[in-house]
C-alpha positions as CSV (number, residue, x, y, z in Angstrom):
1,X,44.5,88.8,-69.8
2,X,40.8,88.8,-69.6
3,X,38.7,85.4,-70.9
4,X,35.6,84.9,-72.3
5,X,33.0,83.6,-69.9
6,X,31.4,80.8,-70.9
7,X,27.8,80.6,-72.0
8,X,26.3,77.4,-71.9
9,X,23.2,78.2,-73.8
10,X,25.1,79.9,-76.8
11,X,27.2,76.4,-76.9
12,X,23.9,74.5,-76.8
13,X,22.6,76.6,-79.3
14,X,25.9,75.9,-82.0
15,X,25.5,72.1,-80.9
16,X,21.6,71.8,-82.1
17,X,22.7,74.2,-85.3
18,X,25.1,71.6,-86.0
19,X,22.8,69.0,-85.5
20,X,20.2,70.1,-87.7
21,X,22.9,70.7,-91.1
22,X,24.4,67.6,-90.4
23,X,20.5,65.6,-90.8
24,X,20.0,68.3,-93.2
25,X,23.5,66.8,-95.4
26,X,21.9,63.2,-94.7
27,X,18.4,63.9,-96.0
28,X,19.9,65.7,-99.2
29,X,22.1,62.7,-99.6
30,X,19.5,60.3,-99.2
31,X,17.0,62.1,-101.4
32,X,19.5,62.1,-104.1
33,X,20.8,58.9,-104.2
34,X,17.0,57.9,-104.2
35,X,16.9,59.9,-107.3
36,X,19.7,58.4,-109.1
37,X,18.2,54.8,-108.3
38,X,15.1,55.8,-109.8
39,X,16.5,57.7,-113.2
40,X,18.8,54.3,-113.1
41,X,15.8,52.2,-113.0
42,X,13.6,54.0,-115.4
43,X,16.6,54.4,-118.4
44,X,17.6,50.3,-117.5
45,X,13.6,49.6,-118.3
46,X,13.5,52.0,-121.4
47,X,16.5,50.2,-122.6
48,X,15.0,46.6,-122.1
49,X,11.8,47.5,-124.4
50,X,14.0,49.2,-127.5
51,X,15.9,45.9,-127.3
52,X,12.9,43.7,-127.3
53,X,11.1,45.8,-129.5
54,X,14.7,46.0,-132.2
55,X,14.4,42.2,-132.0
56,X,11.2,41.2,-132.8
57,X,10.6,40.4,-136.2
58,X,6.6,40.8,-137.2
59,X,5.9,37.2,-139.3
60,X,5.9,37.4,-142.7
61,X,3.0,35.5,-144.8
62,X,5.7,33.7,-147.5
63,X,2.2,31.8,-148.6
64,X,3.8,28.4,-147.3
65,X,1.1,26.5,-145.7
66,X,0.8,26.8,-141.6
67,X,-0.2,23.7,-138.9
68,X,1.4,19.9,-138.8
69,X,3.0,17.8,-142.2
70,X,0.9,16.0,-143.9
71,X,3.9,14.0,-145.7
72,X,7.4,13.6,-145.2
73,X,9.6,13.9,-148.2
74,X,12.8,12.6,-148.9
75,X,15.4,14.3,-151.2
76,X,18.5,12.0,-153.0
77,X,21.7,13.6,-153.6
78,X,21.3,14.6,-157.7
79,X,22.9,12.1,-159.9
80,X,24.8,13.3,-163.0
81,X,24.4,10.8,-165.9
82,X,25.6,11.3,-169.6
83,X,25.5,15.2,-169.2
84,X,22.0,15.1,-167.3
85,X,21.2,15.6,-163.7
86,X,18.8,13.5,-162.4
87,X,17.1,14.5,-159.2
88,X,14.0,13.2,-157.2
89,X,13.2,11.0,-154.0
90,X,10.0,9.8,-152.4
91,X,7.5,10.5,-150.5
92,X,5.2,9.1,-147.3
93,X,1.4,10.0,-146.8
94,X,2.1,11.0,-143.0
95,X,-1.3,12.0,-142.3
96,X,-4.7,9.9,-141.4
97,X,-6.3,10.6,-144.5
98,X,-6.0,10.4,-148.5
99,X,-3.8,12.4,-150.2
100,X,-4.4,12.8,-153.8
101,X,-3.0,15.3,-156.9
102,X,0.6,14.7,-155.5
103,X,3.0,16.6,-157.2
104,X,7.1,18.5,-156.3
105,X,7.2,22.1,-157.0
106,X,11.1,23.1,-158.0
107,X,12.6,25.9,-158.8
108,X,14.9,25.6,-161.8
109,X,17.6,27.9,-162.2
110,X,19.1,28.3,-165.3
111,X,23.2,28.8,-166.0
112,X,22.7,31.6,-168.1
113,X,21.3,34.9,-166.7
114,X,19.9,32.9,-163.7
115,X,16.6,32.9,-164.7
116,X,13.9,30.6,-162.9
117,X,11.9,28.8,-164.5
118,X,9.2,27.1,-162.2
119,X,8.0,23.4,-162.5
120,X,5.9,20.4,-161.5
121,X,6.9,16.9,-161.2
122,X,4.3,14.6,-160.6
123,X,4.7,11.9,-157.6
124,X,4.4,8.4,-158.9
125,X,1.6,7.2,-157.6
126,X,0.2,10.6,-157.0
127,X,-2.7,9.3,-154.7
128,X,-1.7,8.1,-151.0
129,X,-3.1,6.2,-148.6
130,X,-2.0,6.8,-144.8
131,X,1.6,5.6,-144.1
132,X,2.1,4.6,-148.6
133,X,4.9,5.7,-150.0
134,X,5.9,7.0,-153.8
135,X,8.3,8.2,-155.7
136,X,9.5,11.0,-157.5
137,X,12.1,12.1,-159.9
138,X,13.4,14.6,-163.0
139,X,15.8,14.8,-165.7
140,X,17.3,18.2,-166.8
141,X,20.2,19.2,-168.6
142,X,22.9,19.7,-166.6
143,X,24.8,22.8,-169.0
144,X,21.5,24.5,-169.2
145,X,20.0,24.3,-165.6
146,X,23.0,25.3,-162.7
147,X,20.6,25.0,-159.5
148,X,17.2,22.7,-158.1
149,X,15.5,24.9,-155.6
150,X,12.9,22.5,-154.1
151,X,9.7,24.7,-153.5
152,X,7.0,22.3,-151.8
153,X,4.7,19.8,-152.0
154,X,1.2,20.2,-153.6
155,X,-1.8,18.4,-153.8
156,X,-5.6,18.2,-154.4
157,X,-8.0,20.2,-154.2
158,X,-6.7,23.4,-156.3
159,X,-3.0,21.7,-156.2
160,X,-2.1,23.8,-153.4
161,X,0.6,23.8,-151.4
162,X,0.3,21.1,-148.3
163,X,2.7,20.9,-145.0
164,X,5.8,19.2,-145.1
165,X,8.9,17.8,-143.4
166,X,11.6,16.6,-145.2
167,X,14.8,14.7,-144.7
168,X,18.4,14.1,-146.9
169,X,17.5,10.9,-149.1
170,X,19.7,8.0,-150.6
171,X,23.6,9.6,-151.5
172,X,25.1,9.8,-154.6
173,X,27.0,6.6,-155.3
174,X,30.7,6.5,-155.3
175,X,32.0,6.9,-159.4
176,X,34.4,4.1,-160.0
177,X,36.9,4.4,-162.7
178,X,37.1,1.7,-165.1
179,X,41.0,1.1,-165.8
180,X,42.3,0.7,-169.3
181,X,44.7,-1.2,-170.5
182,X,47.3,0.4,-173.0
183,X,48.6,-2.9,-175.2
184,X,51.7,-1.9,-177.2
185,X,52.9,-3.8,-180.2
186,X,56.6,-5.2,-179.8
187,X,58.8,-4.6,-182.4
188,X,62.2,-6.2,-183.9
189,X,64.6,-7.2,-181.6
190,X,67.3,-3.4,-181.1
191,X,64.0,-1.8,-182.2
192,X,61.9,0.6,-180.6
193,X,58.0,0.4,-180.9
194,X,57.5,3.8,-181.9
195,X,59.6,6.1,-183.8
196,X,59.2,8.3,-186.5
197,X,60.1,5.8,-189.0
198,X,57.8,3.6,-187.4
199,X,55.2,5.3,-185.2
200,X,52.7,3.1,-183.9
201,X,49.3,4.7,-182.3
202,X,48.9,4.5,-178.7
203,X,45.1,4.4,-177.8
C-alpha cells in the first residue's frame, strides 16, 4: 500500500484558501445586514412622515374671531313656561376696556324642515365697563323652534363678532307638582256616590 506524501505547502495553501472564503462569508454577511439596517431605517422614517403628514389637519378660517376673550358668558339651562322656551344668561366685560353694541348671535332651528333662522338678542345693558356685568334673554315658541345653537358674541364697531369663553349658567329649577284634592259628595246611608241613577262628576 503506497501513501501520499505529505506536502506542507499544498496544506498551507488549502488553510489560507479557507481563510480567505471564510472573511469573505463574514464581509458578505456584514455588508448585508448593514443593508437591511439601512432599508429598515429609511421605510421606519418614510413611515413616520405619511403618519404625521395623514394627521395634520391644515386650520380652517370658520370666521370666529382669533386672540384672548374679551367677555365671558354664561348660559342658563332653557326654561319652558306656558308652551314657550325661555333661554338667555349674562354676561361680564372681561377685558380692560369698553365694550359697547353688545348683542348674542343664536341660531334658531326650527321643528319643521330644520330650517335656521338666524337672530340677535341684544345684551341688557349693551355697553360694559371692565369687570360689569348684564344680562341677556329670549322667548320663542317651543312647537315651532326644536333647537338654540348659540353662535357668539358681537359687538361695536360693525357688530362683529368678539372673543369669548363661556361657562354653564343657573339650572333649570326643579317642577313641583301642585296636588289636588278630589272632594266626593256622600250620599244616603246603603247608597253609593256615583251610579248611573245617580252619577255624580268627579273633577
Amino acid at each position: 500500500m503506497i501513501n501520499d506524501p505529505f506536502h506542507p505547502e499544498e496544506a498551507i495553501a488549502r488553510e489560507k484558501e479557507s481563510s480567505r472564503r471564510k472573511l469573505l462569508a463574514v464581509v458578505c454577511a456584514v455588508g448585508l445586514s448593514a443593508l437591511l439596517l439601512v432599508g429598515y431605517a429609511y421605510m421606519r422614517n418614510r413611515h413616520v412622515k405619511q403618519v404625521a403628514a395623514n394627521s395634520y389637519v391644515p386650520p380652517v378660517d370658520n370666521g370666529l374671531p382669533k386672540g384672548p376673550p374679551l367677555v365671558h358668558v354664561q348660559m342658563d339651562e332653557p326654561l319652558l313656561e306656558k308652551g314657550n322656551t325661555i333661554f338667555g344668561g349674562t354676561v361680564k366685560n372681561i377685558s380692560e376696556r369698553e365694550l359697547s353694541g353688545l348683542s348674542v348671535a343664536l341660531d334658531l332651528i326650527k321643528r319643521k324642515g330644520g330650517a335656521v333662522e338666524p337672530r340677535l338678542i341684544a345684551v341688557e345693558p349693551s355697553r360694559l365697563q371692565p369687570q360689569q356685568e348684564a344680562s341677556y334673554s329670549v322667548k320663542l315658541s317651543a312647537q315651532e323652534y326644536g333647537t338654540i345653537r348659540f353662535v357668539g358674541l358681537k359687538a361695536d364697531p360693525q357688530s362683529t363678532l368678539i372673543a369669548y369663553s363661556s361657562s354653564p349658567g343657573k339650572k333649570r329649577p326643579t317642577e313641583k307638582l301642585e296636588p289636588r284634592v278630589i272632594v266626593v259628595k256622600k250620599g244616603r246611608p246603603g247608597e253609593f256616590a256615583n251610579t248611573p241613577d245617580n252619577p255624580v262628576k268627579v273633577p
